[in-house]
C-alpha positions in Angstrom: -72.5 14.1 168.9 -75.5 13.4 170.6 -76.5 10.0 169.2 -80.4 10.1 168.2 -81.4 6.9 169.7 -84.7 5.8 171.0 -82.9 4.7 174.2 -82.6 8.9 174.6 -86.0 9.7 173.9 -88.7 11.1 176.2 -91.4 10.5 173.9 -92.2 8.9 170.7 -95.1 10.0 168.3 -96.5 8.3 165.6 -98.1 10.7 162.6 -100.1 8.9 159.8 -99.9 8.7 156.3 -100.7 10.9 152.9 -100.2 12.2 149.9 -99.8 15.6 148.6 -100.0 17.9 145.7 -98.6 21.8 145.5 -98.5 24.7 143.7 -95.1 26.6 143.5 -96.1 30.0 144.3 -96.5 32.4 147.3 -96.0 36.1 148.6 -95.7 37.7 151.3 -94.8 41.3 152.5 -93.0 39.4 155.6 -90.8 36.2 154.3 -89.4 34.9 150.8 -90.1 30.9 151.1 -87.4 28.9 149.4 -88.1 25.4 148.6 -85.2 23.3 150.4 -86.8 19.7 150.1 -89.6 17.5 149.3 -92.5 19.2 151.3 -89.6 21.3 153.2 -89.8 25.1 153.4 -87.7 27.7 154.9 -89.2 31.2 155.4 -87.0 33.8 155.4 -87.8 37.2 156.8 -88.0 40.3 154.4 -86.5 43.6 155.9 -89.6 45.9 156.7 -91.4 42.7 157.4 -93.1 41.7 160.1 -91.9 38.1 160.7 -87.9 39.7 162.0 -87.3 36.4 162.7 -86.7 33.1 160.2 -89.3 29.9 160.3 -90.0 27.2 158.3 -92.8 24.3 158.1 -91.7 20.2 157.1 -94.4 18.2 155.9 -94.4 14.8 157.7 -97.3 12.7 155.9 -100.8 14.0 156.9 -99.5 16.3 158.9 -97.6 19.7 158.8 -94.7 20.7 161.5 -93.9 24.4 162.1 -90.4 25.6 163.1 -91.1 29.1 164.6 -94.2 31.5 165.0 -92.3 34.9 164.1 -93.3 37.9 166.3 -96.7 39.7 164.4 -100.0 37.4 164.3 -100.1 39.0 160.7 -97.0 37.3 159.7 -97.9 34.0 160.9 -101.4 34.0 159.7 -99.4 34.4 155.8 -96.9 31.1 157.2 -100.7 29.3 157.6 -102.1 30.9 154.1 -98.5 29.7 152.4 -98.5 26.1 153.8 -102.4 25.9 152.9 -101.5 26.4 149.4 -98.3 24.7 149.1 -98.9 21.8 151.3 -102.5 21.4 152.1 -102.4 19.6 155.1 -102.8 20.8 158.9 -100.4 22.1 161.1 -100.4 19.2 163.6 -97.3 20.9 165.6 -95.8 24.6 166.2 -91.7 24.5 167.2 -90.6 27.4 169.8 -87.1 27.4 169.7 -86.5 29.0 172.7 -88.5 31.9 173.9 -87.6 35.8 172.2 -90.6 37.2 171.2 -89.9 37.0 167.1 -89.9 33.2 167.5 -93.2 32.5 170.0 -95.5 35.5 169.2 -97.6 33.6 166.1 -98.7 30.9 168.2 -101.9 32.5 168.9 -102.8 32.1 164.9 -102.5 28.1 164.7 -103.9 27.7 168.3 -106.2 25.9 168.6 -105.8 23.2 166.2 -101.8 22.6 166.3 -99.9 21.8 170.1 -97.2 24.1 170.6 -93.7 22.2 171.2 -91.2 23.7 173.4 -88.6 22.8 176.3 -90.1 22.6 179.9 -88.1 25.6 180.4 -88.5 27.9 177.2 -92.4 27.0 178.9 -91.4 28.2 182.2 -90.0 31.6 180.9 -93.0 32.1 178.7 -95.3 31.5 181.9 -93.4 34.1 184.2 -92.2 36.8 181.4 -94.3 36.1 178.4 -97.4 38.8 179.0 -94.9 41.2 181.0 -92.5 41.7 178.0 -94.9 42.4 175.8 -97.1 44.9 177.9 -93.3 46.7 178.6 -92.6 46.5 174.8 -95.9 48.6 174.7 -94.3 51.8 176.6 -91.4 52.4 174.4 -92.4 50.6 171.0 -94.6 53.4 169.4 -91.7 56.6 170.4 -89.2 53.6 168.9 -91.4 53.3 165.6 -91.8 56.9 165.0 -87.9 57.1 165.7 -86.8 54.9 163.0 -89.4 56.4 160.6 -87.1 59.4 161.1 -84.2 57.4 160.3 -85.5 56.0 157.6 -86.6 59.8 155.9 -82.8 60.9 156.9 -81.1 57.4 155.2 -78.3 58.8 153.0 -77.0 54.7 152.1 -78.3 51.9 151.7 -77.3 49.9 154.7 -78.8 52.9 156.7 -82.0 52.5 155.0 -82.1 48.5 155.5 -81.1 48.9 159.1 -84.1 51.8 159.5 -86.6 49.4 157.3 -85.7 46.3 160.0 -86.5 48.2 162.8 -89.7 49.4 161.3 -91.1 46.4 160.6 -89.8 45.0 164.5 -91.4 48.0 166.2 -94.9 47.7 163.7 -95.4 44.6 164.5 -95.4 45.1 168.5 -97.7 48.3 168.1 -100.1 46.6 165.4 -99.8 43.0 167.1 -100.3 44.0 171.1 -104.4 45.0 170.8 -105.0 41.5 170.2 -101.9 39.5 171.3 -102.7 36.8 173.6 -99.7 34.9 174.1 -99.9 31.4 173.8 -98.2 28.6 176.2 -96.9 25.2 174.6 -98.8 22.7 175.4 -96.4 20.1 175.1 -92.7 20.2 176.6 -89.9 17.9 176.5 -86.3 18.0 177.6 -83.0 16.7 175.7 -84.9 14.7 172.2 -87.8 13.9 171.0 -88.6 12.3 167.1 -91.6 12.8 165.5 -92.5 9.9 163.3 -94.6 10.5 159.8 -95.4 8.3 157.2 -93.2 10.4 154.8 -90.2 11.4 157.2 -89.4 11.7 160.6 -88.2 15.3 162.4 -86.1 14.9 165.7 -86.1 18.3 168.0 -83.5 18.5 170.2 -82.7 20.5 173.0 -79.9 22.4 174.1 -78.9 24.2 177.3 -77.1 27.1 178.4 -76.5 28.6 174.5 -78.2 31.5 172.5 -80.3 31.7 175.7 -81.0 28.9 178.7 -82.4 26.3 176.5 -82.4 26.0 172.5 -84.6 23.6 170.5 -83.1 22.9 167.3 -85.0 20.8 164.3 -83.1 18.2 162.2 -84.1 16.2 159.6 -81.5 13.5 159.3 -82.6 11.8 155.8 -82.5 15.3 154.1 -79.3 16.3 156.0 -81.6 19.7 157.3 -80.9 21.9 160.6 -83.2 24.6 161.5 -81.0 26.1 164.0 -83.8 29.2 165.6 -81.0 31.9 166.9 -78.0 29.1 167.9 -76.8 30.7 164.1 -76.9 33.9 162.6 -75.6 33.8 158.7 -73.9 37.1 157.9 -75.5 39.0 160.6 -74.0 39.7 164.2 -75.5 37.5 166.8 -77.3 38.8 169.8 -74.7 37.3 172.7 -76.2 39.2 175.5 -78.7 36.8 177.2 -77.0 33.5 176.7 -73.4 31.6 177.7 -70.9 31.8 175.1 -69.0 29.1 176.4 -71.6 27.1 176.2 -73.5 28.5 173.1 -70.1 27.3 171.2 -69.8 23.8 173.0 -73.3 23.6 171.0 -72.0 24.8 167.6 -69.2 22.4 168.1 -71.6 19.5 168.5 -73.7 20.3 165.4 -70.7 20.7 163.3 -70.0 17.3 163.4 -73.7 16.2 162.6 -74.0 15.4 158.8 -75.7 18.3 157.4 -75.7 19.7 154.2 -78.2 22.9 154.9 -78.4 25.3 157.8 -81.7 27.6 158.6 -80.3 30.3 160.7 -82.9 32.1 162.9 -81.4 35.0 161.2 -80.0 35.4 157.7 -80.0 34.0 154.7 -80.2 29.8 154.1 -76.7 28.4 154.5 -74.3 25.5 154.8 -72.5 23.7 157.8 -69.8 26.4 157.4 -72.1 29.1 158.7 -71.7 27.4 162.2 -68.5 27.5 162.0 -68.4 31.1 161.3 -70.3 31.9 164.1 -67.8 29.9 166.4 -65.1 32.3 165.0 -67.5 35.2 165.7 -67.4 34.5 169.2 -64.0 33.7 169.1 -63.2 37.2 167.6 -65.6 39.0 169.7 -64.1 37.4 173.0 -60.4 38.2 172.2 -61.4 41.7 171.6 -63.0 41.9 174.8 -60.1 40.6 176.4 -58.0 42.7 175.0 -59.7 46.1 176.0 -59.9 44.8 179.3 -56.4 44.1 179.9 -56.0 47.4 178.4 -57.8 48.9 181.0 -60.7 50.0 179.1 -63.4 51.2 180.4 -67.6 50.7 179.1 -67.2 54.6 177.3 -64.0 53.0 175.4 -66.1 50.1 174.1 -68.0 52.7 172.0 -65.8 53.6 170.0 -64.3 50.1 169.6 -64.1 49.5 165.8 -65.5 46.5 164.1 -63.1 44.0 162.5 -63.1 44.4 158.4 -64.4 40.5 157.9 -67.7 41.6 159.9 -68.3 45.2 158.5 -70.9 44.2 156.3 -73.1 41.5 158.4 -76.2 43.1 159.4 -76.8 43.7 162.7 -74.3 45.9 163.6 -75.8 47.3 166.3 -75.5 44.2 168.3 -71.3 44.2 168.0 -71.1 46.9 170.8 -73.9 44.9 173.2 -72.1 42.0 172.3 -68.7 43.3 172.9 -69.8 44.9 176.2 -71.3 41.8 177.5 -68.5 39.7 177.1 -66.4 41.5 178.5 -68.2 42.5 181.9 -67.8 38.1 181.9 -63.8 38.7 182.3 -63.4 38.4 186.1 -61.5 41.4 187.3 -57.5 40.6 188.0 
């Protein structure tokens, strides 16, 4: 385990003091909050939402720490109303924890006011891909929209519908988002650990390399025993493999398994325990062997189609992601 030691850190801040009263209520068309800790909130995306991705906000003392943006500005502008009411305090800092547009695309909406915290890298990306991706995302998201509103009229089940009504809300929020989407650099970077100190509690982000995608910030709060994970976990859902390094995505699981924690925010899925990570080390495990296994079969990328999805993962969400996922591992497998 990486020990969290000021000897490690690249920068210390110091957040003042305050106290706090809330109310206990708050809706939103795009996340359920659930109330995890003293001033701690997860906020989990709704299907047909516009948030697609999981956040979350921590107070610190005075001051209000963000864990994820979510992709529409409408979203995140709810995240601000919620921790307004429930908080009352400012949003000092906004977490990217890495660089997918569901986790960054909200920074706009507490900008300026809050810095925006990221990896030097997840910056990097942001600065050469950031405005591309989404002016791309602009040629195909409206025929993509009116597609799954088809799907959605032709649902004959339930998971067809819920997989139609995600993909609504994903492709709505590109088309209603991109008039006015400016997207928003961090401000502040730092690579391996950094703690932020507040009079209440103190949050440590740290980074990791070469997982979900080239670098991963995770949030941990040690007194409460509290990971926000951003997509290094997915509870219950298939995880998107294709644009990280499985080897190294479960070196990373491995390392927060033996942190003591007691509850997991997934970027993805509902809240959880530290045996979610350890079902998404057997995930990859799974999805690896089976790639190995068509390929010493001499399977080719058609066969992979029609490659059937083992019974434990039939009802995780996602689905569509098993085939990329399986596909991508195994064009890793060096040819013999």
């Amino acid at each position: 385990m990486r020990k969290l030691l000021i000897s490690k850190l690249f920068v210390v801040l110091i957040i003042t003091t305050g106290t706090y009263s809330f109310s206990q209520s708050f809706d939103s068309p795009h996340f359920t909050l659930e109330h995890i800790g003293d001033g701690i909130y997860a906020a989990i995306h709704k299907p047909g939402g516009q948030a697609i991705c999981n956040a979350g906000f921590v107070d610190l003392g005075e001051e209000v720490l963000v864990f994820d943006s979510f992709l529409s500005t409408a979203a995140a502008l709810d995240l601000k109303q919620a921790i307004k009411e429930l908080i009352g305090k400012p949003v000092r800092w906004v977490v990217n924890s890495h660089s997918h547009n569901d986790h960054i695309r909200g920074n706009q909406v507490f900008s300026p006011g809050a810095s925006i915290i990221s990896s030097s890298e997840i910056r990097d990306y942001l600065v050469i891909h950031g405005k591309e991706e989404a002016e791309e995302e602009q040629s195909h998201a409206p025929g993509r929209l009116a597609f799954y509103q088809g799907k959605m009229q032709e649902a004959q089940t339930e998971e067809e519908e819920q997989f139609a009504r995600m993909w609504i809300g994903y492709f709505e929020a590109m088309v209603e988002t991109f008039p006015d989407l400016v997207i928003t650099l961090p401000d502040v970077v730092f690579n391996d650990t950094i703690i932020l100190y507040g009079s209440k509690r103190s949050a440590t982000l740290i980074e990791f390399q070469q997982g979900h995608m080239e670098s991963d910030i995770v949030l941990y709060l040690p007194e409460e025993q509290i990971l926000f994970t951003g997509d290094l976990v997915f509870k219950e859902m298939h995880p998107y493999l294709a644009d990280g390094n499985p080897a190294g995505l479960k070196q990373t699981l491995s390392t927060l398994l033996e942190w003591p924690v007691n509850t997991v925010v997934p970027g993805h899925g509902d809240v959880g325990k530290k045996e979610d990570i350890q079902a998404m080390i057997r995930y990859i495990d799974m999805a690896e062997s089976m790639a190995g296994e068509l390929k010493m079969q001499g399977k080719t990328h058609d066969d992979l189609d029609f490659a059937k999805i083992p019974e434990l993962y039939r009802n995780w969400q996602f689905s569509v992601f098993f085939k990329t996922n399986l596909q991508f591992l195994y064009d890793l497998i060096p040819v013999q």
